[in-house]
BADOMI-53333 format. One record per residue: chain; residue in three letters; x, y, z of N, C-alpha, C in turn; residue number from 1. Coordinates in Angstrom, 3 decimals. Example, Ala and Ser with C-alpha at 12.3 -4.5 7.8 and 13.67 -1.06 7.14 Angstrom:
residues 2
(site "A"; "ALA"; (13.190; -5.690; 7.800); (12.300; -4.500; 7.800); (13.200; -3.300; 7.800); 1)
(site "A"; "SER"; (12.850; -2.250; 7.080); (13.670; -1.060; 7.140); (12.900; 0.030; 7.870); 2)
This chain:
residues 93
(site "A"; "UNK"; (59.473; -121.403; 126.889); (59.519; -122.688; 126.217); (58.268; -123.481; 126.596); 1)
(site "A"; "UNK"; (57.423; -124.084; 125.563); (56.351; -124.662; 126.136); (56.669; -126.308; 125.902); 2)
(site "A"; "UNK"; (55.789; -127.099; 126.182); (55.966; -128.484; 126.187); (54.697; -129.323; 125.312); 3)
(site "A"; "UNK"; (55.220; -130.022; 124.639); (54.135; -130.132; 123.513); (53.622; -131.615; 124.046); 4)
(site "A"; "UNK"; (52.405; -131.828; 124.096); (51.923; -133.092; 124.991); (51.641; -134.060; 123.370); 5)
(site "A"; "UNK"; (52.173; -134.898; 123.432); (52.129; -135.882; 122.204); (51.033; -137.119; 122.769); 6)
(site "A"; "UNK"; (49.761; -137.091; 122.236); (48.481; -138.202; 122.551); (49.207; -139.539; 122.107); 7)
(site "A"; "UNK"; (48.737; -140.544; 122.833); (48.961; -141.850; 122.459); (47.498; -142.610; 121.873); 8)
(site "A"; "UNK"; (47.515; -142.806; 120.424); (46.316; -143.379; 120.315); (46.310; -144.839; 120.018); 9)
(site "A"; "UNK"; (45.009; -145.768; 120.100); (45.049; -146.888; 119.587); (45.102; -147.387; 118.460); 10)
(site "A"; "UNK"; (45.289; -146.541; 117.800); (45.849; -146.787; 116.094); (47.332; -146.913; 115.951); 11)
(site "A"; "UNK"; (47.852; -146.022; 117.078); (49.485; -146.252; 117.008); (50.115; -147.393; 117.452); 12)
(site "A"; "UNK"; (49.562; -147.871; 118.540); (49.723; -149.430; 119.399); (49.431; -150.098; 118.687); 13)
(site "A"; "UNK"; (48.094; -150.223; 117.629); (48.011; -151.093; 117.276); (48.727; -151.614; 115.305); 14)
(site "A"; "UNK"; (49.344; -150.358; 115.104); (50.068; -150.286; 114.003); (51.692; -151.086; 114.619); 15)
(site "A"; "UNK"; (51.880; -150.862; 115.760); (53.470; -151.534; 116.126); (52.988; -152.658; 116.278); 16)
(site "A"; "UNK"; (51.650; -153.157; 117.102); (51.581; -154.635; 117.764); (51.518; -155.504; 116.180); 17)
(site "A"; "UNK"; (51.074; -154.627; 114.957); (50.745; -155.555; 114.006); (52.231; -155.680; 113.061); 18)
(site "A"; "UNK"; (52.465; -154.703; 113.310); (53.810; -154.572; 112.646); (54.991; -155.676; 113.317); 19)
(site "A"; "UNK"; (55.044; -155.782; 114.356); (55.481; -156.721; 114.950); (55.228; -158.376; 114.608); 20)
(site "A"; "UNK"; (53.605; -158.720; 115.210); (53.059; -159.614; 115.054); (52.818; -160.335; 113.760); 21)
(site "A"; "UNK"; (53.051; -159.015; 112.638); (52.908; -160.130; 111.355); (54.363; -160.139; 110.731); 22)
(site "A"; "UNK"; (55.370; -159.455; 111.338); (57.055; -159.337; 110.394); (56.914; -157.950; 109.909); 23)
(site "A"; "UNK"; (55.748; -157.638; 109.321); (56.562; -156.233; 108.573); (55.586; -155.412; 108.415); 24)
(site "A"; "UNK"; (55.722; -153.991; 107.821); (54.818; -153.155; 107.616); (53.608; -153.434; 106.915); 25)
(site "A"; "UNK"; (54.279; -154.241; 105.627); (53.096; -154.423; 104.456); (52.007; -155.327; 104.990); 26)
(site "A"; "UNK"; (52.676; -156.269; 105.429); (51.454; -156.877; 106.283); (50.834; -156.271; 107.446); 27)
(site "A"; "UNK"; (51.316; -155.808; 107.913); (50.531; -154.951; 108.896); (49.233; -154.048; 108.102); 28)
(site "A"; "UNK"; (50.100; -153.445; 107.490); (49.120; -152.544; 106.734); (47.835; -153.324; 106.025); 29)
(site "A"; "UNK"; (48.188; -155.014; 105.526); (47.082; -155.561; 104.813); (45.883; -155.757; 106.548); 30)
(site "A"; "UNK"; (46.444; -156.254; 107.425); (46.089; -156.694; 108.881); (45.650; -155.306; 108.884); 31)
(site "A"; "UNK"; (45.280; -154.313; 109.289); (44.832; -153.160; 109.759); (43.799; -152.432; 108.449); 32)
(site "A"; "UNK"; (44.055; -152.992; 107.528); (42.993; -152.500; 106.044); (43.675; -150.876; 106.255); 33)
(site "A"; "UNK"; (44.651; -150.421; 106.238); (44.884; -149.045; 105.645); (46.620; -149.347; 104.906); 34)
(site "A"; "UNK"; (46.484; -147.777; 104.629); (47.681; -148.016; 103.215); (49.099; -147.684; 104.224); 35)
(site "A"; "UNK"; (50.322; -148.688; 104.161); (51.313; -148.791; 104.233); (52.038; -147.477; 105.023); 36)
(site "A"; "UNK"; (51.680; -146.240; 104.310); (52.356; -144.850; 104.931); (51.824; -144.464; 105.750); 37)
(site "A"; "UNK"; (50.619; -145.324; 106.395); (49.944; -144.676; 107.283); (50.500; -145.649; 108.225); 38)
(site "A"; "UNK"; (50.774; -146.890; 108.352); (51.302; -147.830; 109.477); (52.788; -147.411; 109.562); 39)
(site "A"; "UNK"; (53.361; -146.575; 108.677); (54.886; -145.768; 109.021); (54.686; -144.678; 109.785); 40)
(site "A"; "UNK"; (54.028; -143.888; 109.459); (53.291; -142.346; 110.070); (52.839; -143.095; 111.367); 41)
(site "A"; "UNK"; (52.589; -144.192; 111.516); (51.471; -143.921; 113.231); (52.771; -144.563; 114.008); 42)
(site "A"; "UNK"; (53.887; -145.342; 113.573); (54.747; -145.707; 114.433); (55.935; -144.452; 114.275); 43)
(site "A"; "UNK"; (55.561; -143.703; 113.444); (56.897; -142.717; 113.680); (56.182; -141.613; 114.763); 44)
(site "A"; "UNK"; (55.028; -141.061; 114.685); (54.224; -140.284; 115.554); (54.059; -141.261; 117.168); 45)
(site "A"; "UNK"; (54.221; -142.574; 117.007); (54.644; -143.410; 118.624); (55.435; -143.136; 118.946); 46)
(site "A"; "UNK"; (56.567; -143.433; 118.282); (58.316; -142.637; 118.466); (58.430; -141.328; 119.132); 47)
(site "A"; "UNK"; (58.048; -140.321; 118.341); (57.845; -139.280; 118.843); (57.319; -138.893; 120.356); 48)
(site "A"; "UNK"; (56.188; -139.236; 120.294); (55.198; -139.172; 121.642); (56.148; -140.056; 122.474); 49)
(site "A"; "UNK"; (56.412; -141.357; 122.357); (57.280; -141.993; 123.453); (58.946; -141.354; 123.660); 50)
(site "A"; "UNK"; (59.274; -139.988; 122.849); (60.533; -140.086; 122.905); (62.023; -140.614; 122.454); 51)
(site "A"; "UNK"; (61.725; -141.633; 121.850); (62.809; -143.076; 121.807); (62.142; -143.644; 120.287); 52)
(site "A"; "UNK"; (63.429; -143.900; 119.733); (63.531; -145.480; 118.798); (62.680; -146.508; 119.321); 53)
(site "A"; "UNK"; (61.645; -147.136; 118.723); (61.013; -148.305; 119.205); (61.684; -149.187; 118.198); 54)
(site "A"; "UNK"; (61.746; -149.376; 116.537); (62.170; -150.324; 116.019); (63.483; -149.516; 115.234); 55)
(site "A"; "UNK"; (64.004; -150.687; 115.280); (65.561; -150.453; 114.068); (65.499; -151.423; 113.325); 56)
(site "A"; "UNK"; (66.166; -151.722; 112.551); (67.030; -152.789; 111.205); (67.156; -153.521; 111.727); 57)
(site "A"; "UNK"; (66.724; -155.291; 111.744); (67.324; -156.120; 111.949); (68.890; -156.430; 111.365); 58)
(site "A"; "UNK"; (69.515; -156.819; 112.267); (70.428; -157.414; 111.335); (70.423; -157.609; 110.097); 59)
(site "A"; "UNK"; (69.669; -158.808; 109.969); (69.208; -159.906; 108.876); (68.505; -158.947; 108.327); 60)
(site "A"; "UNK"; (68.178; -158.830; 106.977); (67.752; -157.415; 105.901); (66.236; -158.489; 105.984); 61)
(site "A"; "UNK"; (66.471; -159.433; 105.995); (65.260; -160.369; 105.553); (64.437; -160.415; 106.881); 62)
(site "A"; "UNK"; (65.029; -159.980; 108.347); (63.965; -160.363; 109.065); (63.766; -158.859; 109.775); 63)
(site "A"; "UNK"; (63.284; -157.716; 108.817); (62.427; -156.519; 108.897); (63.247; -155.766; 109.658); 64)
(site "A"; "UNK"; (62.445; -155.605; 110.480); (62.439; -154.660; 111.983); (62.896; -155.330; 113.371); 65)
(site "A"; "UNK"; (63.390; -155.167; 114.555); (63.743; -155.293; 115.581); (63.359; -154.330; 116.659); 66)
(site "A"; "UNK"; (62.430; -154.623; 117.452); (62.515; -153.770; 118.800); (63.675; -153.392; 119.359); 67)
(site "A"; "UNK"; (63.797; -152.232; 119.876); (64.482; -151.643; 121.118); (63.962; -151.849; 121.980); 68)
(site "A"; "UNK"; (64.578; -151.666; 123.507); (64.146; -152.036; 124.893); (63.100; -151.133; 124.878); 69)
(site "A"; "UNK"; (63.143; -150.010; 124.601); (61.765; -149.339; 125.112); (60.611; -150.042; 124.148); 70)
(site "A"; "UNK"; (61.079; -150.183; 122.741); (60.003; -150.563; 121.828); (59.650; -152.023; 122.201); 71)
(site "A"; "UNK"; (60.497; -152.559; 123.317); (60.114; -154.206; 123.997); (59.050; -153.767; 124.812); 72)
(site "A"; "UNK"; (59.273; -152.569; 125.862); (58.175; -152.329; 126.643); (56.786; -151.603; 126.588); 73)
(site "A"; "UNK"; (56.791; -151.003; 124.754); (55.706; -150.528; 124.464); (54.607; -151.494; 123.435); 74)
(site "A"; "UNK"; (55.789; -152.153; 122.914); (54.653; -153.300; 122.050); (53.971; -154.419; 122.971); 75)
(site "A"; "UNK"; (54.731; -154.542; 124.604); (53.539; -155.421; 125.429); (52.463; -154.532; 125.977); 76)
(site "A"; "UNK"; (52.808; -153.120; 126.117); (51.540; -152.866; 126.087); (50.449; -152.066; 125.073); 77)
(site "A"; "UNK"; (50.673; -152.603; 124.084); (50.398; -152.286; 122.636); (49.614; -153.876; 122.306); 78)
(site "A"; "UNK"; (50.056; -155.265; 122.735); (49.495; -156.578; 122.755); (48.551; -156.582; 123.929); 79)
(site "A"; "UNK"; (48.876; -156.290; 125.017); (47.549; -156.364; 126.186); (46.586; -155.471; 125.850); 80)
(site "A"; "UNK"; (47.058; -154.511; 125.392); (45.261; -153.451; 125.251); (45.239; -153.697; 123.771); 81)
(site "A"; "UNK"; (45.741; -154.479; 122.715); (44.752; -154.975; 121.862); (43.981; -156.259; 121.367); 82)
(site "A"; "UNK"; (45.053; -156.983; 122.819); (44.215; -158.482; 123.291); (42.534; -157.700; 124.049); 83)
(site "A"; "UNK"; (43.245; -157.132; 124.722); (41.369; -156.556; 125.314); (40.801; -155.978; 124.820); 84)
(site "A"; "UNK"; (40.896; -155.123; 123.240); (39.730; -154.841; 122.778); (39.062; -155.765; 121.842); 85)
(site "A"; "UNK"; (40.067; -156.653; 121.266); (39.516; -157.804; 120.673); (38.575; -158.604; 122.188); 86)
(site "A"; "UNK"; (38.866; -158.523; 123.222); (38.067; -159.316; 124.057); (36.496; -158.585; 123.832); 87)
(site "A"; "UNK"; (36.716; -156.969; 124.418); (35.711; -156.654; 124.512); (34.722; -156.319; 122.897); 88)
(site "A"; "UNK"; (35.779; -156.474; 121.644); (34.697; -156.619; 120.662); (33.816; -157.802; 120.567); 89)
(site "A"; "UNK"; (34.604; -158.822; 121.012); (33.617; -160.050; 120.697); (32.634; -160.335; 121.690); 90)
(site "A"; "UNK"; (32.454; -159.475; 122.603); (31.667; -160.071; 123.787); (30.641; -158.859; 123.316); 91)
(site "A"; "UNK"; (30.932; -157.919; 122.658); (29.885; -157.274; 122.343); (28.939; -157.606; 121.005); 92)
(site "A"; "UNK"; (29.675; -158.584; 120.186); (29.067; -159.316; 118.678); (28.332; -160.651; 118.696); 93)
């Protein structure tokens, strides 16, 4: 039986932090300039690699998505390392 090592990239962090941060996919997807199935694909390939459900159904149909506890502890660090590359883009512009 082998063990399949699942990469964590910054496209995936930063597809949940936006997905989060703006309410929903579509906006995320406008926030990130790529198409919609690709901000589904990079949080279902997070899922994967992390193991675990990060978002479910809100309740409320109207208010999107909801973190899970793990998806509480991966979207802060999904917001700190994309607070710091926004730091380090602008200090480089």
């Amino acid at each position: 039986m082998t063990n399949k090592k699942h990469e964590i990239t910054l496209g995936q962090l930063e597809a949940l932090h936006q997905s989060i941060a703006t309410g929903s996919f579509v906006a995320a997807a406008e926030a990130l300039k790529i198409k919609l199935e690709k901000v589904k694909r990079r949080i279902e390939v997070l899922e994967t690699a992390w193991g675990s459900k990060l978002l479910v159904p809100a309740e409320e149909e109207s208010e999107g998505q909801q973190l899970t506890d793990v998806g509480e502890e991966v979207y802060e660090l999904a917001a700190l390392i994309s607070a710091r590359v926004e730091d380090i883009e602008s200090s480089t512009t």
